[in-house]
N, C-alpha and C positions, 0 to 999 in steps of 0.2 A: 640563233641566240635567244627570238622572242619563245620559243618553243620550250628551251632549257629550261629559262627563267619561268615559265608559267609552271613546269614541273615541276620544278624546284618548288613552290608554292604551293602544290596541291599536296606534295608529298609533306612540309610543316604541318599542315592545316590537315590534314587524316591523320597523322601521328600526333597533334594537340587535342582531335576530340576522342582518339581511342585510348589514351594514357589514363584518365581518370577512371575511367573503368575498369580500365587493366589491370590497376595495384590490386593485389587480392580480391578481387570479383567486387569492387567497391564502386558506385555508381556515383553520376555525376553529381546527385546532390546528397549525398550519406555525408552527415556532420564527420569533420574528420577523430573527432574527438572517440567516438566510437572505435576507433582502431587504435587508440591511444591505449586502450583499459588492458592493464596488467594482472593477473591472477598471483596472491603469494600464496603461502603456504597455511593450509585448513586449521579453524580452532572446532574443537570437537569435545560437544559432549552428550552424553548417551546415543540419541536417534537422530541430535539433530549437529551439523555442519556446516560451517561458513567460511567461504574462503572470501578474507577479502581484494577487495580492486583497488589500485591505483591509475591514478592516470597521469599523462604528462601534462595537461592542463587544468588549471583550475580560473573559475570566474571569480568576479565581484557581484557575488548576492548579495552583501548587508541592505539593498531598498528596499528586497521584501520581506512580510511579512509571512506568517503562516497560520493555520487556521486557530490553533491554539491557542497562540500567541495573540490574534485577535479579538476573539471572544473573550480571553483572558482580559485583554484591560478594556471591552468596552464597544470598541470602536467597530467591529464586525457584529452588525445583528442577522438571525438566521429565524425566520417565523414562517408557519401555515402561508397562503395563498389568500386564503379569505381575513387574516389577521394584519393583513398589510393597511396602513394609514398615513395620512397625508404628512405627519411627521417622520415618516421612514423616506417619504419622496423629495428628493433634492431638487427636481423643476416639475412639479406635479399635473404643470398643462400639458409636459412633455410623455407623461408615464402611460401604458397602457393599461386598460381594464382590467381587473381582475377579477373574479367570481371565489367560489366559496373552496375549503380546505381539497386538496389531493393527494393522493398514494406517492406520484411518484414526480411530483413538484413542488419544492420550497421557493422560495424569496429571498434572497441577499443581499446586505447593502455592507459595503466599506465605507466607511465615514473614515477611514486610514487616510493618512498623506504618503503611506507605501503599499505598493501593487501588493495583491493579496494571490499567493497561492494553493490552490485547492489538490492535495490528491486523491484518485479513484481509492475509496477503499476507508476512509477517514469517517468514522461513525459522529452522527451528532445524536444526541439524546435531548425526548421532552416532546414538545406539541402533542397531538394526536396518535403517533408513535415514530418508535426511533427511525433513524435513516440513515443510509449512508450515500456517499457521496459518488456519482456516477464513473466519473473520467477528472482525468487531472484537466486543470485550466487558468487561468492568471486573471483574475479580475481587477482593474483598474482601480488607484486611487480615488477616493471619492467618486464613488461610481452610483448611478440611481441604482436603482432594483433591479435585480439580476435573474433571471429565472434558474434556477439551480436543477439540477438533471437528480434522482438520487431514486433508490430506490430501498425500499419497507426491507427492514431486520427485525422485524416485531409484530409477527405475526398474530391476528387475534385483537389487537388493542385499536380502539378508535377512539377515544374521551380523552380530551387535553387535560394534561399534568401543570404544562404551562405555556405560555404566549409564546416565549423565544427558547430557541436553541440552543443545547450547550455540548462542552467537549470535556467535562471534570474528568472524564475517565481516563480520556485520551487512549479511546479502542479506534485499533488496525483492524480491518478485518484479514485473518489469515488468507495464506495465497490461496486455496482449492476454493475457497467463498469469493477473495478478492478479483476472482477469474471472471465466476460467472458476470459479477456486476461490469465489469470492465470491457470484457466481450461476446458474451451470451446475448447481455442488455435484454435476461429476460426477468421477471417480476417473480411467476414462477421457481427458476433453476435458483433462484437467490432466496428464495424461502426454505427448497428442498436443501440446499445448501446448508442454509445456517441449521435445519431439522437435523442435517446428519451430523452437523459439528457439536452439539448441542447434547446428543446422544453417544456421541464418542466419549464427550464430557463425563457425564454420566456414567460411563462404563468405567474411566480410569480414577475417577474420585471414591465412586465407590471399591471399586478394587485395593484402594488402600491399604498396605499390610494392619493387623491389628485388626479393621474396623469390620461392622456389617451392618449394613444399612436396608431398612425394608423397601420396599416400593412407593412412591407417590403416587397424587393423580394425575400427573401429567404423564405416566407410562413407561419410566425408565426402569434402568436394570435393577433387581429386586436385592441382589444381596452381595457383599465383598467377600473377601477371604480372610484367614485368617495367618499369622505367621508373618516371617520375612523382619527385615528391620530397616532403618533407614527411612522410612515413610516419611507421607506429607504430613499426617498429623505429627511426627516428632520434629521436621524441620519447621514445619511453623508454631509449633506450642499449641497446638488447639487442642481441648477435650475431646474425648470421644465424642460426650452429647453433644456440642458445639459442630463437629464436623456432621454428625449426623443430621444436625439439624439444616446446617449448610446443604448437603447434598438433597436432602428434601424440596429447598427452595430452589435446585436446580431443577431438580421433576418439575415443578409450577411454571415456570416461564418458557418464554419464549421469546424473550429479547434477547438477541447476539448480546449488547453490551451488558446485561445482568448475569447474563450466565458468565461473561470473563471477570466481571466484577466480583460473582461468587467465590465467597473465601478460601472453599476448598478446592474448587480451581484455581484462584493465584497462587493459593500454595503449590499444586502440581507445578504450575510456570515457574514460579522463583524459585525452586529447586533447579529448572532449568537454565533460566538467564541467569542467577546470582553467578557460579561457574564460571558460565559463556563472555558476562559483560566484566570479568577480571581477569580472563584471559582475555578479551577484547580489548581494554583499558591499556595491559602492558603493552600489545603488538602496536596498538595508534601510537602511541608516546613515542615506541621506536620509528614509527613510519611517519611520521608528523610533516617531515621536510619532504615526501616521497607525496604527497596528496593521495592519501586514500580518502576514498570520493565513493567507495558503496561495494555492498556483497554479492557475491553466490551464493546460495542457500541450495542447502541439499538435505534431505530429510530421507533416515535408511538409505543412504547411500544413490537414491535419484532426485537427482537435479530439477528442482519445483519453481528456482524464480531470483533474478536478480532486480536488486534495483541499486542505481546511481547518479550520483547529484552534479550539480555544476562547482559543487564546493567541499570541502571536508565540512567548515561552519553549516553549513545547510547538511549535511548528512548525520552532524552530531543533534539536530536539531531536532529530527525523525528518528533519530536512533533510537531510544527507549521504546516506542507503540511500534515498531518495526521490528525491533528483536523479540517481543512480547508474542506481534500477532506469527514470526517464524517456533517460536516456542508452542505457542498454540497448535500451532501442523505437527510440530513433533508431537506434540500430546495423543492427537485424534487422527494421525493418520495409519492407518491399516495396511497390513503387507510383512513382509520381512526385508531383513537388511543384506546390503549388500557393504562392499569398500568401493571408495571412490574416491577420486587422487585431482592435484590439482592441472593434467593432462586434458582429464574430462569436460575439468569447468575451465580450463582456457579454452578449450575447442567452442565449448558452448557458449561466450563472452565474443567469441571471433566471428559466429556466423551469422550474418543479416544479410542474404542471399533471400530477397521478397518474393512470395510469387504473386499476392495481391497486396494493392497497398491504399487504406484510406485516408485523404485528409481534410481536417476539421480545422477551420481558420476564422481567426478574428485579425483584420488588416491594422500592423502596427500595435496589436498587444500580444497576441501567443498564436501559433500552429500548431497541431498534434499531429500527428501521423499514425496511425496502425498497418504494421505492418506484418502479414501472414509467410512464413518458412516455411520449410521442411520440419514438423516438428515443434515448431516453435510460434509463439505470437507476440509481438512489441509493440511498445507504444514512446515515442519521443515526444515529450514537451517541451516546445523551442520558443524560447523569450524574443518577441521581436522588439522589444523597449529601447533596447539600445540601439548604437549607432552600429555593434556587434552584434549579430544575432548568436544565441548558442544557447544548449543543452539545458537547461534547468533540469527538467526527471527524464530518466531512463530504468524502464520495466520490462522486465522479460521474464514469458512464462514458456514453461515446458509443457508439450503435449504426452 
């Protein structure tokens, strides 16, 4: 009988730690939420594609804030290293030294009374030159000075414009840029980067039906075409001189955030999301009750990159500089097109089969995880605030 009873026991206790693993190759500690995410049916227009996700769960984000939204009223300041002072310091005997400005470290303080979330890819504009933001992360309410991870989109520029930080543009940087900074984490790949988005630019502005623009100094493409209709100068009312003049001051720079700020590239964009985010608007309204909580993005037809939130409010929140920087990829990405269905991007949403896996932790405010595929690379942002832990961002790129 004592024999029985002990096997009976061994056999519970081996079928309780191999079940978790068992469902679909899901391991014992993969948020279950990730297997929640549903694929509907693709909104499309010209190169670029989005199907969006729902999920069966959603959270309560309204404590935090976002980067935007902080800078916007105030309460988030973002400065140089060397530009930090005893009024940015909340216990100043507590603060550590700091020395003089750097490439690829800023300063953050939340003066917020809500947790502040950062994601990888979120450009600030101003100091010394622009930046973007390294990896997603949660920095506490009322938090001292933060050392912020980021790395230069502006190449070239070293003479402060101004003491703090800003986001008025509110630039994403596109996935094949938002890649390198996220996992590369090289200074380099993320200049070559924004060089070849820059020049893509370049190539598709001036290709403008109508227009022909000569060459700058900064060494862009010399001349457009002529013919064709529809163009960006007719969708956004600009002059010939005007855009000409435009796509000149895209040859001078070198800031990510100026070149998307450049006139005659929002107009290539807003030709594209105006479309996208009215076919987007009607599918949310019908999906409302259904939690869509974030995209698939595919651009010519391969699969470049999802991201999804802990909420629909939190993904409406990002949606505009999200849809912006995937418009972007359509604009400057090279290749031809293929069709792709929403088989491809449920398969791609289902697999997080890791073969390496890093994690970057602060105890009792957020975990990140990266995690390396087949193919694939992720990163999970897990809020530990609550007495729940769960998903705040989820990003997937394709290799």
């Amino acid at each position: 009988m004592k024999k029985l009873l002990l096997g009976l026991i061994f056999t519970i206790i081996a079928g309780w730690l191999w079940m978790p693993a068992a469902r679909a190759g899901q391991s014992a500690d993969t948020p279950s939420t990730i297997h929640d995410y549903k694929i509907l049916a693709p909104i499309t227009h010209g190169n670029l594609t989005i199907f969006p996700v729902v999920s069966a769960k959603i959270h309560d984000t309204s404590d935090f804030i976002t980067l935007d939204e902080g800078i916007r009223s105030g309460d988030v300041v973002i400065t140089e290293v060397g530009n930090l002072h005893s009024g940015l310091q909340r216990r100043p005997g507590q603060s550590r030294p700091y020395g003089g400005a750097e490439v690829n470290r800023l300063v953050l303080v939340n003066n917020s009374r809500h947790p502040l979330i950062l994601l990888a890819g979120e450009v600030v504009t101003g100091g010394k030159q622009d930046r973007v933001v390294a990896k997603d992360r949660i920095v506490p309410s009322e938090s001292d000075p933060v050392d912020l991870s980021v790395f230069c989109v502006e190449h070239g520029r070293w003479t402060e414009t101004s003491s703090k930080f800003d986001t008025h543009a509110s630039v994403m940087l596109q996935p094949s840029v938002r890649m390198k900074a996220m996992f590369d984490q090289d200074q380099q790949k993320v200049w070559d980067a924004v060089g070849n988005s820059r020049e893509e630019m370049v190539t598709v502005v001036a290709a403008a039906p109508g227009i022909e623009v000569g060459a700058g100094s900064g060494g862009g493409v010399g001349a457009g075409h002529a013919g064709g209709s529809g163009g960006a100068v007719e969708s956004s009312g600009m002059a010939s001189s005007e855009y000409r003049y435009s796509v000149n001051q895209l040859n001078n720079t070198t800031s990510y955030a100026k070149a998307r700020e450049n006139k005659a590239v929002q107009a290539q964009v807003d030709a594209i999301t105006g479309p996208m985010q009215k076919s987007y608007e009607s599918v949310i309204r019908q999906l409302r009750n259904q939690n869509a909580v974030g995209v698939v993005v595919a651009v010519k037809g391969h699969i470049v990159w999802a991201d999804m939130f802990a909420s629909n409010v939190l993904l409406a929140k990002y949606w505009p500089k999200l849809l912006e920087s995937y418009a972007t990829e359509a604009l400057t990405m090279t290749g031809t097109g293929t069709e792709i269905g929403t088989k491809e991007a449920q398969a791609f949403l289902e697999d997080w089969q890791a073969k390496h896996e890093v994690v970057d932790s602060e105890p009792g405010l957020y975990r990140q995880r990266e995690l390396i595929g087949n193919k694939f690379k992720a990163f999970q942002l897990t809020s530990l605030l609550a007495k729940e832990t769960f998903d705040v961002h989820v990003s997937k790129m394709a290799e």
